[in-house]
C-alpha positions in Angstrom: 21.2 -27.0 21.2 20.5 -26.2 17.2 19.2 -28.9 15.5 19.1 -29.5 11.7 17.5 -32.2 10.1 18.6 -33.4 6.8 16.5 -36.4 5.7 12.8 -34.8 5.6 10.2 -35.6 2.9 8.0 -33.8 0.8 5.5 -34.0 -1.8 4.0 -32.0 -4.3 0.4 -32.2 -5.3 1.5 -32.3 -8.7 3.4 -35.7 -8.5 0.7 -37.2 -6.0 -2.1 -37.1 -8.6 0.5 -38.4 -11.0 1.2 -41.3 -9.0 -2.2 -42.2 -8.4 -3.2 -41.4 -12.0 -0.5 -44.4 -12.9 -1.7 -47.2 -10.7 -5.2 -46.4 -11.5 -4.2 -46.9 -15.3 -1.6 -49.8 -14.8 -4.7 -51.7 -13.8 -6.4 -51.1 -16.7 -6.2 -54.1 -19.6 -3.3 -54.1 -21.7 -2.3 -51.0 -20.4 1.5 -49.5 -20.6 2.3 -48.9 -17.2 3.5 -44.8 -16.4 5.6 -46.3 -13.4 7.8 -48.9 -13.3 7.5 -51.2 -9.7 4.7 -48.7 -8.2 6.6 -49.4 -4.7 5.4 -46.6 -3.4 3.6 -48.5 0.2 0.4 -45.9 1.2 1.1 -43.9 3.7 0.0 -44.4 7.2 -2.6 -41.9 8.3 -1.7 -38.2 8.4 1.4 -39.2 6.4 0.4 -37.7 2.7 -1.0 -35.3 4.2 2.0 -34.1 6.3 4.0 -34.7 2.9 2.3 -32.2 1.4 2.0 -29.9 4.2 5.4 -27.5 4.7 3.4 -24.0 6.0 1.3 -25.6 9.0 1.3 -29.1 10.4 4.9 -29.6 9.8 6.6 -26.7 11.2 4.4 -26.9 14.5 6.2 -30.8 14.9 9.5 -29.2 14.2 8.6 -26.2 16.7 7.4 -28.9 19.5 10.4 -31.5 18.9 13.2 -28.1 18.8 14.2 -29.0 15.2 15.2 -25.3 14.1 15.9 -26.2 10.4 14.6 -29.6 7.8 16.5 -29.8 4.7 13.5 -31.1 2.4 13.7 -34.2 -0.1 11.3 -35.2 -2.3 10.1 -38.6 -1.3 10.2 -42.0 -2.5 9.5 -44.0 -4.7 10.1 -40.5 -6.3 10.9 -39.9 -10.1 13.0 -43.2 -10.4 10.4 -45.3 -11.5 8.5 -43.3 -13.8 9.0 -44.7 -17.3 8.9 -41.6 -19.9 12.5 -39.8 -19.7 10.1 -36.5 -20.6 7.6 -36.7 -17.8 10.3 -37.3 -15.4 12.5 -34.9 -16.5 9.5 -32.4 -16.2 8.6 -33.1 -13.0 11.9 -33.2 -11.5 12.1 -29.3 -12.8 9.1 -28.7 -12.0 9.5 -30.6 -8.0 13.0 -28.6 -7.5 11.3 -24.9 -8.6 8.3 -25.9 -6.1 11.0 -26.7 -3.3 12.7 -23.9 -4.0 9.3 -21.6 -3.5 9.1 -23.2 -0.3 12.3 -22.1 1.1 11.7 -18.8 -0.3 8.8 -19.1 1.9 10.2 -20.1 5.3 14.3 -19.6 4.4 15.3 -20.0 8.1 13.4 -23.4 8.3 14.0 -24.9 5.5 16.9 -26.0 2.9 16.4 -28.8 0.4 18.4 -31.6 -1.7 17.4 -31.4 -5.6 15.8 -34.5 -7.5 16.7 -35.2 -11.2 15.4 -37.7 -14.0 18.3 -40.0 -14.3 16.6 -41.5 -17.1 18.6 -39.2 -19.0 21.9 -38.7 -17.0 23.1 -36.3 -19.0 20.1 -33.7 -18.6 19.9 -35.1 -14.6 23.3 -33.7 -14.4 22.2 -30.2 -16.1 19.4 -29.7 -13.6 21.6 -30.7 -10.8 23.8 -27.6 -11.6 20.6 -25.3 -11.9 19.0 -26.7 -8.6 22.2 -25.6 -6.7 23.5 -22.7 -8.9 19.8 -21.1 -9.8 17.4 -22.2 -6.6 20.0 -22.8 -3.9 19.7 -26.2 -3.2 22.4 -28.0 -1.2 22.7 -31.5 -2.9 20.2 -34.3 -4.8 18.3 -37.0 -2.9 18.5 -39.9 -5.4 16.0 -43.2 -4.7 18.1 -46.4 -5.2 18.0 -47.8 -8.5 16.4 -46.2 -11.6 14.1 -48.7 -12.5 16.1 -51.5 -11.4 19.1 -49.8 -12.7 22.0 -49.4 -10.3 24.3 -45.9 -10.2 27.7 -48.1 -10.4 27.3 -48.1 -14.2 29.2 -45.4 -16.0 26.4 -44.1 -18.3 25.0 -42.6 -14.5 28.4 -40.9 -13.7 27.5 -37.5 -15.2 25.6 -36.7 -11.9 28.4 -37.7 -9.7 30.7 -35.6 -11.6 28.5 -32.6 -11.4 27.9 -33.3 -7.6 31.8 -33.3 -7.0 32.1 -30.1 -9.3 29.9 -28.5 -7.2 31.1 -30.1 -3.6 27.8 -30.9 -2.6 26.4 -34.2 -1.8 24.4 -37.4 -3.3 22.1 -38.2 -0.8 21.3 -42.2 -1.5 17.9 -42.8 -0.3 16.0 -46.5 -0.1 13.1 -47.7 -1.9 11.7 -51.5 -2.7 14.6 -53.9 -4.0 15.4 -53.8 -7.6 13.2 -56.5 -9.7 16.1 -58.5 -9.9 16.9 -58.4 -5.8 12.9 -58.6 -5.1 11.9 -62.5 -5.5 13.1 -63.7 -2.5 11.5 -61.3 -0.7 8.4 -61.7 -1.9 7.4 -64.6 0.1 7.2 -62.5 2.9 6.2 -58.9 1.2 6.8 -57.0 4.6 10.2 -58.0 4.0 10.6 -55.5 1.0 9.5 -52.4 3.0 11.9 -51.0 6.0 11.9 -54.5 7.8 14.9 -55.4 5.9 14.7 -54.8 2.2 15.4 -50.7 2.4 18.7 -52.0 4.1 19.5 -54.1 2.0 18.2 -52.3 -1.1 20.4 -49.8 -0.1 23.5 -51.1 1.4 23.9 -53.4 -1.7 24.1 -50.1 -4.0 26.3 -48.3 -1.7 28.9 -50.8 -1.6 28.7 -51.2 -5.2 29.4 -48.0 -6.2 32.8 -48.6 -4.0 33.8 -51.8 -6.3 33.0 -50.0 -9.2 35.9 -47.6 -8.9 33.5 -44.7 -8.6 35.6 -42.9 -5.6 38.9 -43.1 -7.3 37.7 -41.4 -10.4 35.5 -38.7 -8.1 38.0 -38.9 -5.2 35.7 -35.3 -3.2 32.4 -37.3 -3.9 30.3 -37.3 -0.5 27.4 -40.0 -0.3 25.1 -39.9 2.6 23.6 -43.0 3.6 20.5 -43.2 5.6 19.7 -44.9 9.0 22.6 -45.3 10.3 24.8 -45.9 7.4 22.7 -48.6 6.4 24.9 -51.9 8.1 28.3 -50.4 6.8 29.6 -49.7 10.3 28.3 -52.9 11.0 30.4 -55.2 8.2 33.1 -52.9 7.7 35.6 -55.1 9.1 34.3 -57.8 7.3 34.4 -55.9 4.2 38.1 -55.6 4.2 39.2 -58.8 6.1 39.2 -61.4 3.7 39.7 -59.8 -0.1 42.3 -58.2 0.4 46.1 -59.4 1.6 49.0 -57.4 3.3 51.2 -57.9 0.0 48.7 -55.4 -2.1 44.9 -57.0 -2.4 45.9 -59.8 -4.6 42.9 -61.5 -4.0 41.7 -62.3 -7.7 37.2 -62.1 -6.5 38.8 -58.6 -4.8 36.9 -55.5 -6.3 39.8 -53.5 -8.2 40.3 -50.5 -6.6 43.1 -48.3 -5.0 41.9 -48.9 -1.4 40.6 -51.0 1.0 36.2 -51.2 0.9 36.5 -49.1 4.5 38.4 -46.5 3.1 35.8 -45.0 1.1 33.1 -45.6 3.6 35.4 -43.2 5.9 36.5 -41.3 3.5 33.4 -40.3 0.8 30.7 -41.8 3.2 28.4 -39.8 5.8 25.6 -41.1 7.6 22.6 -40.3 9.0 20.6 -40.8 12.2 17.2 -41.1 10.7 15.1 -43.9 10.9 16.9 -45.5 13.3 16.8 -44.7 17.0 18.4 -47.7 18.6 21.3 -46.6 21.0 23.2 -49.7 20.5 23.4 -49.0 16.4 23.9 -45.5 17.1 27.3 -46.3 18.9 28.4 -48.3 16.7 27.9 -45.8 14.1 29.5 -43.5 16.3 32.6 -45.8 16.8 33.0 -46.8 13.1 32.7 -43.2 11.6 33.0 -40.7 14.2 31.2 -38.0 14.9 32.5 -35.6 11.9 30.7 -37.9 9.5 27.1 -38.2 11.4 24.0 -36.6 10.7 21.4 -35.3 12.5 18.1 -36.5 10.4 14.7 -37.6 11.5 12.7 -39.2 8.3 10.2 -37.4 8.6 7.2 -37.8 8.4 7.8 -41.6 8.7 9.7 -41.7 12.4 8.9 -39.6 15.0 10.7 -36.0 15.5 11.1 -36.3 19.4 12.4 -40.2 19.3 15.2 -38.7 17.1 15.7 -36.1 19.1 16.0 -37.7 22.2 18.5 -40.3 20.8 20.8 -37.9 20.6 20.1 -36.2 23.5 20.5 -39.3 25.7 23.3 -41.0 23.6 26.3 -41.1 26.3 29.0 -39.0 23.9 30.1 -35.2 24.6 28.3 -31.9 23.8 30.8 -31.5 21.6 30.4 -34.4 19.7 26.3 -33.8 19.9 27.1 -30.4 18.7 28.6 -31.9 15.1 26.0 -34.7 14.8 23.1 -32.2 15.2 23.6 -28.9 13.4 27.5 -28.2 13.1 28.4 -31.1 10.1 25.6 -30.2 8.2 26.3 -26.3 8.2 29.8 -27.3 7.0 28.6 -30.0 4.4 24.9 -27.6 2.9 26.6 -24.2 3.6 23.5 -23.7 5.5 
């Protein structure tokens, strides 16, 4: 059975000696700092190194785990944090022309999602529609909040407009909790890393761009949460149950929008298998969204290729329905 996965990361050298370059000057005395947070958590060996790796070490996993295809995404903390609009702006450009060589490179094995500054949301937007219309790409990965800054506001809009324009999708991807979410993780600092802050990092921004009436202004937006959807399958009853009445969500601390909170997750959200390879979150994934709006994704090269593979494999639904979650909704989604 094909198998494409769409959550896979990548690095460039470029932005790794940029990265390191910042935390070795934001310890420096009264230093500016180049990057805002410096969440990034180092790697666990081989990881940077298979990161940066798309013409060797990562294809042989993909060959030995039957992954045919990765749709590459440049990995967090990524260009969010960085706190010049110009440098960011340039190495988004310069990050999406690199990917785009790559697939050039190996175009049956890879695709890729674009990044963008969002610093400037205005020039993110313009290099979204040169990532897809120039180089191919099939969407933009985007890493939770823009230094601390979360996509519900209007003045980020631009990008979601551009995304709809061009039907392809905004891929919402984790990274530590805002500075303003962080403290009471802190106590506990494992807690801000995939333990439990990711989730709910990123389940907090995805249900905010719901309340914020995002969906009814870009009613063909697609958003593709990770792991699972991120709890939404989870609380999606509870979403709805008790804001909203029969007589037409009256509820005055209810969010106003057209719709119910679970209608946009079923109707403008996708999610992903990556990252988490429990069979009972899977089915309930399965249950809450179907398997139209599932996809096949590993995290690479965080989570291991044949776990991800095998939870599908194993996961007690049809071929048929394994056939949409590992290849056939992304072909129909990337155009790939």
């Amino acid at each position: 059975m094909k198998k494409i996965a769409i959550e896979e990361h990548f690095f460039t050298q470029k932005y790794v000696d940029y990265l390191r370059a910042a935390r070795a000057i934001a310890k420096l005395p009264g230093a500016k700092s180049k990057f805002e947070g410096l969440d990034y958590v180092a790697p666990r060996p081989g990881e940077l190194e298979e990161c940066l790796d798309v013409d060797n070490i990562r294809l042989k996993i993909m060959d030995e785990a039957g992954i045919d295809m990765q749709v590459l995404s440049f990995s967090a903390p990524g260009v969010e944090g960085m706190t010049d609009v110009e440098e960011a702006t340039a190495m988004a450009r310069d990050t999406n022309n690199e990917l785009a060589e790559i697939i050039k490179r190996h175009p049956t094995r890879y695709s890729g999602f674009a990044t963008v500054a969002l610093l400037d949301p205005a020039r993110a937007a313009k290099e979204l529609e040169r990532a897809v219309k120039d180089l191919g790409l099939v969407g933009v990965k985007i890493n939770s909040h823009v230094r601390g800054e979360y996509l519900d506001d209007p003045k980020f809009w631009a990008i979601f407009g551009m995304a709809e324009k061009l039907d392809v999708p905004v891929y919402l991807h984790p990274r530590a909790p805002s500075p303003d979410l962080i403290k009471p993780f802190l106590k506990y600092p494992v807690l801000c890393t995939p333990v439990w802050g990711f989730a709910a990092e990123t389940g907090l921004h995805g249900i905010r761009l719901i309340c914020s009436g995002l969906f009814d202004k870009y009613p063909g937006l697609k958003i593709i949460m990770v792991h699972l959807g991120e709890a939404f399958p989870y609380w999606m009853w509870r979403m709805d149950d008790h804001r909203w009445d029969e007589a037409g969500m009256e509820d005055p601390l209810a969010p106003k929008i057209a719709h119910k909170i679970s209608y946009y997750v079923k109707n403008n959200y996708y999610a992903t298998t990556s990252g988490n390879f429990w069979m009972p979150a899977f089915l309930c994934a399965y249950m809450a969204y179907g398997a139209d709006r599932i996809m096949f994704a590993v995290d690479y090269p965080m989570e291991s290729s044949k776990n991800a593979t095998e939870l599908v494999e194993r996961a007690p639904i049809c071929d048929a329905d394994k056939e949409k979650i590992f290849h056939l909704n992304a072909e129909k989604m990337l155009r790939i």
